[in-house]
C-alpha positions in Angstrom: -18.7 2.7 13.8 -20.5 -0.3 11.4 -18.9 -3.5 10.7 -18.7 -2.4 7.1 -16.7 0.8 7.6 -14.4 -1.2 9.6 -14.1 -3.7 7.2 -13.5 -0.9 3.9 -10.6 0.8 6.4 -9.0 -2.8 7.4 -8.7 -3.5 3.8 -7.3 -0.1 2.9 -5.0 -0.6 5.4 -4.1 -4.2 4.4 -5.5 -5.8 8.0 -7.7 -8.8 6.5 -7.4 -12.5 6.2 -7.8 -14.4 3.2 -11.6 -14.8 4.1 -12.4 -10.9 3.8 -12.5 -10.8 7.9 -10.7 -8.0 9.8 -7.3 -9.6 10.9 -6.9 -10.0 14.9 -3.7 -7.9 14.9 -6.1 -5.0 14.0 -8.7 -5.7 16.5 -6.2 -6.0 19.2 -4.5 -2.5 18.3 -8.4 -1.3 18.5 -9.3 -2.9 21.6 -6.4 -4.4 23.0 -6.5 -0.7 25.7 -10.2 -1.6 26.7 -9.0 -5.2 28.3 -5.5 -4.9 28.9 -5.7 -3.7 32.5 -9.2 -5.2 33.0 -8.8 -9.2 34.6 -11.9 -10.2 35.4 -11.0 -13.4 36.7 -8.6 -11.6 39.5 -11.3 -8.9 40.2 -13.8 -11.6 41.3 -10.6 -13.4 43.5 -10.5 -9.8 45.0 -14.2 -9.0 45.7 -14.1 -12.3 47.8 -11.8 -11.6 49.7 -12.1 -8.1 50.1 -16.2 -8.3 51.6 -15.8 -4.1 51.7 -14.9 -4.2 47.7 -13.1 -1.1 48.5 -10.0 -2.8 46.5 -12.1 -3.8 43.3 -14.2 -0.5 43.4 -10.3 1.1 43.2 -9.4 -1.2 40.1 -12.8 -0.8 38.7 -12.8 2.9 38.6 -8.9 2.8 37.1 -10.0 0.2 34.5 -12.7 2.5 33.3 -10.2 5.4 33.6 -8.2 2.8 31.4 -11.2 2.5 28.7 -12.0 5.9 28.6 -8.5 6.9 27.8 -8.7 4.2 24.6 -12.1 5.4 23.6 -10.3 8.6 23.3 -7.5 7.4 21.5 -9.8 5.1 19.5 -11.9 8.4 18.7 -9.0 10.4 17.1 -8.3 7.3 15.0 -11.1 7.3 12.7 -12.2 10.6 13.6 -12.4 11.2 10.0 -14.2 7.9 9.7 -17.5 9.8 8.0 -15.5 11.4 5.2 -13.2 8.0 3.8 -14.1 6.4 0.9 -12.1 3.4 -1.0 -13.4 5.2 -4.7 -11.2 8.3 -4.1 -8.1 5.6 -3.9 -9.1 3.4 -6.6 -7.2 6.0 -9.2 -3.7 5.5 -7.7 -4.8 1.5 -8.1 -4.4 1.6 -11.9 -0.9 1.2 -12.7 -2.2 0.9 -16.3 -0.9 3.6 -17.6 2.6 4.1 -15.6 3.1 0.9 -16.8 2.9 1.5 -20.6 4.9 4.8 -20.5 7.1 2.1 -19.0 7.4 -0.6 -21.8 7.4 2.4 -24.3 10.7 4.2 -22.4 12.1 0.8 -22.5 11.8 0.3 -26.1 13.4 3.9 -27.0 16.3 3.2 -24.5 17.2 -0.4 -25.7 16.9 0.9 -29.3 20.5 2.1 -29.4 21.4 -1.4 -28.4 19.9 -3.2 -30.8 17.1 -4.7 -28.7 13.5 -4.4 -28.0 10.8 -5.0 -25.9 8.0 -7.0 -28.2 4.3 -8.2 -27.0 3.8 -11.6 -27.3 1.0 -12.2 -25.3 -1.6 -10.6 -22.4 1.0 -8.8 -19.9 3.6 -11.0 -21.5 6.5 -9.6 -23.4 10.0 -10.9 -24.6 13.4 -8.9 -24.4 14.9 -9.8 -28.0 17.6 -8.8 -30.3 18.4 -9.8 -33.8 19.3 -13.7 -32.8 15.4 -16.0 -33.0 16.1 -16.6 -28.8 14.5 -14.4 -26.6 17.3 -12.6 -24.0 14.3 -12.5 -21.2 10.8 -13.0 -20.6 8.8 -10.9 -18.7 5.1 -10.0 -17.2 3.8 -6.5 -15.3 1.4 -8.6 -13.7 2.7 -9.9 -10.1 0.9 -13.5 -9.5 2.3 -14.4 -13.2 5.7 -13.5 -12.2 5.5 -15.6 -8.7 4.1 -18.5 -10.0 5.9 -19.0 -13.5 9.3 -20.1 -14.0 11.7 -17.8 -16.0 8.7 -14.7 -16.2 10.2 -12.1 -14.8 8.3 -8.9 -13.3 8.8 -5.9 -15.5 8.8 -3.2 -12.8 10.9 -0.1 -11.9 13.4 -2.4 -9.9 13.9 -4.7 -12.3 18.2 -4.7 -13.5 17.1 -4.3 -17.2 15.1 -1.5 -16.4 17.4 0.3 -13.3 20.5 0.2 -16.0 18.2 2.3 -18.3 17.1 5.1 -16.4 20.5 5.4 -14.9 21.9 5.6 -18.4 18.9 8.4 -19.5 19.9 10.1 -16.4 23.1 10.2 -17.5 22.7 12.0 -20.7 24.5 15.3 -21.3 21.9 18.4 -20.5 22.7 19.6 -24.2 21.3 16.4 -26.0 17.9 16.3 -24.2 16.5 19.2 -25.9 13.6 18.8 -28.7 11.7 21.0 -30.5 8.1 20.6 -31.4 5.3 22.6 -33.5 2.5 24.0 -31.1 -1.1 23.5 -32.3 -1.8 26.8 -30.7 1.1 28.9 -31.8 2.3 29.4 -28.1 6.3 29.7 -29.0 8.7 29.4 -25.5 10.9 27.1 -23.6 9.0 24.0 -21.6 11.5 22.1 -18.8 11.2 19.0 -16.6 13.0 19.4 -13.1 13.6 16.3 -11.1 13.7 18.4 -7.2 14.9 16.6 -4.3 14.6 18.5 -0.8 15.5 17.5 2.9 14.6 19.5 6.4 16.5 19.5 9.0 14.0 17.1 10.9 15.8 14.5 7.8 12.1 14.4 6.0 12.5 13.9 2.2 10.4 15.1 -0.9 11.4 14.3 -4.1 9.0 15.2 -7.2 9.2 15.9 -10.9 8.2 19.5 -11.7 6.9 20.9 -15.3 7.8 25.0 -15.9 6.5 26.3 -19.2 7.3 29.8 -19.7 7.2 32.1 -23.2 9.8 33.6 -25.2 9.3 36.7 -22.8 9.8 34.8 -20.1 5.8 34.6 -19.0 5.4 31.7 -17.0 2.2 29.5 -18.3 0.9 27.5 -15.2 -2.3 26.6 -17.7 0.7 24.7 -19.9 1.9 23.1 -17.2 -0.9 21.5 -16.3 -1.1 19.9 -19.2 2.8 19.5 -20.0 2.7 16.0 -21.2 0.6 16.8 -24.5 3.9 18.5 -26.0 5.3 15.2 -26.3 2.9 14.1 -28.6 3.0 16.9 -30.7 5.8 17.0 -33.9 8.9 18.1 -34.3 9.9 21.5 -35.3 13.0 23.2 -36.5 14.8 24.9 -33.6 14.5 28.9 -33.4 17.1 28.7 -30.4 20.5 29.2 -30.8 23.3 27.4 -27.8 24.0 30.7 -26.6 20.3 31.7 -26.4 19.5 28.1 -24.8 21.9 29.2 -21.8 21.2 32.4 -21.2 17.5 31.4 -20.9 18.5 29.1 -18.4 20.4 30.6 -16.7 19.0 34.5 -16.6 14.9 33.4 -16.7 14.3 29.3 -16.1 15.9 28.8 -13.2 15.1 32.4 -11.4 11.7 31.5 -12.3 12.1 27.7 -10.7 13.6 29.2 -7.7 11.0 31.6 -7.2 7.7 28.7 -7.3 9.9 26.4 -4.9 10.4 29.2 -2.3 6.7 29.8 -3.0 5.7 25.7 -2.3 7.7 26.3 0.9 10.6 23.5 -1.1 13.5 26.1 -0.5 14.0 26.9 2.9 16.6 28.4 5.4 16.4 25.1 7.8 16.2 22.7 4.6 18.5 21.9 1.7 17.7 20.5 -2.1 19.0 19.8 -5.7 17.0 20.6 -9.0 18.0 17.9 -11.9 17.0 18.9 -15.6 15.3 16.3 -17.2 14.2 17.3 -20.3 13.6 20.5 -22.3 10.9 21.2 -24.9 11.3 24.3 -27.8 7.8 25.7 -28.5 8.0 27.1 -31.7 
C-alpha cells in the first residue's frame, strides 16, 4: 500500500488533520493489532531471566500469530485498494444543482404566501415579502453560515424549508396533476412514487421512483430515464377525464408499480413498505 493511496482513502474517509496528514485514530485502527500484544520492553525483562528463552520464544510466536491475524484483517480492508478512485465520488460532491431545484421549490411554495426567495448576492439570498425588511437572510454555503451573524444556512433542515415540503406533501392527490405537450407525441400517464421499505432485520430504503407508461398501459423505461425533462416542457389541455384518472390508477399504475418493486426485490414476504404519489404528469 503507498503513502498516497493511504492518504486519498483517509481523506475519503474523513481521517486527516488540518495539515493533510493521516489522523493517529486511523493509524491506530490499522496498526494498533500489530503492537498491541507485542511489549518489547517486558520481552527483554523475560529473556533475562528466562536464559532458555523458552517463555519469549512462546510470546514471540503468539505475537506473530497476533500480527498475522491483523495483516489478514488489514488485507480485507482495502482489498479493493487497486480499484478506488476519489474522481468516481467527486459527482455526489456537487450539491450545485440539488441546491437550485432547492431555492427554485422554495420560491413556488412561498408564492401562495406572499413571499419570495430573491438573490442578493454570491450564495446569499433574502426571505422578503411586500414590507422593504428582509424576514431572513440566508447562504447554501456552510463556512458563510458559521462565521456570519444572522446568515442562516439554506438547507433541507432548515424550519422555513421543513414547513414547505411538509405542506407540498400535504397536498390533496387530485391537485398534483399537470398536463404537458410532448415534443415527441408520446401521449400517456408519467407518476412520481415516494417508496419507503423496511426488512425484518429493521434495514430501511426509502427512494423516489419515476413510472412512465402509455395510454395502453406500455410501460416506457427509456422515459423514465429521462423523467425530469417533462417538467420543462408546456402545458397542455388535459385529455383525461376524473373517472379515467382513477381507473388508470388504480387498474394499470399501480399493478404496474407493484410488479417492478417485487422485481427490485422492494416487496417482499419478510419486509413491509408504503408507496406515496408525488406528482403525476398527462402526456398528451
Amino acid at each position: 500500500m503507498t503513502g498516497i493511496r493511504s492518504n486519498e482513502i483517509a481523506r475519503a474517509l474523513g481521517k486527516v488533520d488540518e495539515h493533510g496528514n493521516v489522523a493517529e485514530d486511523l493509524r491506530a485502527q490499522i496498526l494498533g493489532q500489530l503492537s498491541e500484544r507485542l511489549n518489547y520492553d517486558r520481552l527483554y525483562q523475560a529473556a533475562i531471566s528466562d536464559p532458555e528463552l523458552r517463555r519469549t520464544k512462546v510470546e514471540l510466536e503468539a505475537a506473530l500469530s497476533n500480527a498475522s491475524e491483523a495483516r489478514q484483517v488489514v488485507f480485507e480492508l482495502f482489498q479493493d485498494l487497486e480499484g478506488f478512485s476519489l474522481e468516481e465520488y467527486k459527482p455526489f460532491a456537487d450539491v450545485s444543482g440539488g441546491l437550485g431545484r432547492l431555492r427554485d421549490f422554495l420560491n413556488v411554495a412561498l408564492r401562495d404566501r406572499g413571499q419570495r426567495l430573491e438573490a442578493v448576492g454570491e450564495h446569499l439570498y433574502e426571505l422578503r415579502d411586500s414590507s422593504p425588511t428582509p424576514l431572513a437572510r440566508f447562504t447554501d454555503d456552510r463556512e458563510k453560515a458559521t462565521s456570519s451573524e444572522g446568515l442562516e444556512l439554506l438547507g433541507l433542515d432548515h424550519p422555513i424549508v421543513e414547513e414547505s415540503l411538509g405542506r407540498a406533501r400535504a397536498t390533496a392527490p387530485e391537485d398534483l396533476g399537470a398536463a404537458v405537450k410532448t415534443d415527441d407525441g408520446m401521449m400517456g400517464v408519467a407518476t412520481w412514487w415516494l417508496v419507503e421499505a423496511a426488512t425484518q432485520k429493521g434495514e430501511r430504503r426509502s427512494f423516489v421512483m419515476p413510472l412512465v407508461l402509455r395510454d395502453d398501459g406500455t410501460r416506457v423505461p427509456q422515459a423514465e430515464r429521462s423523467s425530469d425533462r417533462l417538467f420543462a416542457l408546456p402545458p397542455a389541455p388535459s385529455n383525461m377525464s376524473p373517472a379515467g384518472r382513477l381507473e388508470m390508477l388504480h387498474q394499470t399504475i399501480e399493478p404496474t408499480l407493484q410488479r417492478e418493486l417485487r422485481h427490485r426485490g422492494v416487496i417482499t414476504d419478510e419486509g413491509s413498505f408504503t408507496a406515496e404519489l408525488l406528482a403525476w404528469i398527462e402526456m398528451s
